[in-house]
C-alpha positions as CSV (number, residue, x, y, z in Angstrom):
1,X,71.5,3.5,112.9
2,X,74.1,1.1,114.2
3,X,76.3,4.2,114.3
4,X,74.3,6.4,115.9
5,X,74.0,3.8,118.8
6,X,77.5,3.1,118.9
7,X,78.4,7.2,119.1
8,X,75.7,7.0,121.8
9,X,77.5,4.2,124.0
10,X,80.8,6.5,123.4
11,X,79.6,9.6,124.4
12,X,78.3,7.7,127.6
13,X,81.5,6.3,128.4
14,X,83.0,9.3,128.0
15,X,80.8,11.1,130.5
16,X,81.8,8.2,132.9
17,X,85.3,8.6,132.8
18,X,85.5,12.0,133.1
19,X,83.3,12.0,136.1
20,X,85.1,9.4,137.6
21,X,88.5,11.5,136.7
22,X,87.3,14.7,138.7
23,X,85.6,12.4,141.4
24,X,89.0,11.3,142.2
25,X,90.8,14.5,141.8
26,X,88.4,15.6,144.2
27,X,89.0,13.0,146.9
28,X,92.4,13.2,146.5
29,X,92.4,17.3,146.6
30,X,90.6,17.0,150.3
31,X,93.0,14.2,150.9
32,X,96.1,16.9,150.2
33,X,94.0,19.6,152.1
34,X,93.8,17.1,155.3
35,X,97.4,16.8,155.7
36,X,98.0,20.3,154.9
37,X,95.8,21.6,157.7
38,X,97.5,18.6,159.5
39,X,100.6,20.0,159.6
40,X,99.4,23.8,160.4
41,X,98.0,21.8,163.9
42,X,101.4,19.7,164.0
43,X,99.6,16.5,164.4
44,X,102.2,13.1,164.1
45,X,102.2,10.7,161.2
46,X,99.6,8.5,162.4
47,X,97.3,11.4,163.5
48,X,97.5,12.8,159.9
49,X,96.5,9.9,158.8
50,X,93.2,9.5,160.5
51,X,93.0,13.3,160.2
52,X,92.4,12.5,156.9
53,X,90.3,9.1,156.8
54,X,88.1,11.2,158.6
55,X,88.2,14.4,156.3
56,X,87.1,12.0,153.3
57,X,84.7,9.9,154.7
58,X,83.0,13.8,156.4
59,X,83.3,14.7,152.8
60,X,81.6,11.6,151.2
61,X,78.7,12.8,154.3
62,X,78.5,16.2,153.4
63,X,79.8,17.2,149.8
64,X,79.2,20.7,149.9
65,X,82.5,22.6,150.1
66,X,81.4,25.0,152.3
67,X,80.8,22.4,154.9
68,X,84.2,20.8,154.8
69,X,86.0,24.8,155.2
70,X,83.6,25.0,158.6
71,X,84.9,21.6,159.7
72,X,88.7,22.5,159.0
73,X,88.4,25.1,160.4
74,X,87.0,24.4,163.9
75,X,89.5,21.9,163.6
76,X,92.2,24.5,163.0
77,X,90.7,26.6,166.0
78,X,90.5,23.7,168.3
79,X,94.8,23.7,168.0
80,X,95.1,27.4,167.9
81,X,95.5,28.0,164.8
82,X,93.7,30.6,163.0
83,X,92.4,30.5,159.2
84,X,89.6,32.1,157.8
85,X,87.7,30.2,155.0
86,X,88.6,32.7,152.6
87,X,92.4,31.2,152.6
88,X,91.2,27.7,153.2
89,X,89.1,28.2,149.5
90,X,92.7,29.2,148.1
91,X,94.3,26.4,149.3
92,X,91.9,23.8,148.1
93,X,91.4,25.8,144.7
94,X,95.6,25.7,144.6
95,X,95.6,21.9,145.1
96,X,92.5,20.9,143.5
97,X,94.0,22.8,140.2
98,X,97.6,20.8,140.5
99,X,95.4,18.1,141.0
100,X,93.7,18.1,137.6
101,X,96.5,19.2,135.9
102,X,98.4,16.1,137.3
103,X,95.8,14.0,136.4
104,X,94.8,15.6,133.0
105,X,91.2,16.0,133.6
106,X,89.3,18.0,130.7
107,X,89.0,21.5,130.9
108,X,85.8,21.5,130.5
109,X,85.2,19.2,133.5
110,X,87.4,21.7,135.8
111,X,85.1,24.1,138.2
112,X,87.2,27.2,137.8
């Protein structure tokens, strides 16, 4: 039974890692997305960089996607700059997928 208990404890860790893996392709996808819609509203170095603070700590706040698309883009109006959600969803899709690919999260961990 000592080996069933160790496969147990495996499969465990295993679980943990990988949610820990898409966890932080995940931050750093809104991360990538923050300094995208940064530069559509031509903010300076140290603006993008508080741009996005703020970006991942609202996402930490409010997880749900469709929640941080609304926030960009009133953010995105408030500079003029116009974007619907449908082609802020492709734009996180394209650089959430570049981000698991970079850092080889399972396939079966991927939501697309």
């Amino acid at each position: 039974m000592v080996w069933c208990e160790n496969r147990e404890r495996a499969f465990e860790y295993d679980f943990v890692r990988r949610a820990e893996l898409e966890f932080a392709a995940r931050m750093k996808c809104r991360r990538l997305l923050g300094q995208w819609a940064a530069r559509e509203m031509k903010l300076t170095r140290d603006e993008t960089a508080s741009y996005c603070d703020e970006l991942t700590k609202f996402t930490l706040r409010h997880p749900e996607e469709d929640a941080l698309f609304t926030k960009l883009q009133a953010d995105l109006r408030m500079r003029n700059v116009d974007t619907s959600k449908a082609e802020l969803r492709s734009k996180n899709r394209e650089l959430l997928e570049r981000q698991f690919s970079r850092m080889a999260v399972p396939i079966w961990a991927q939501p697309y």
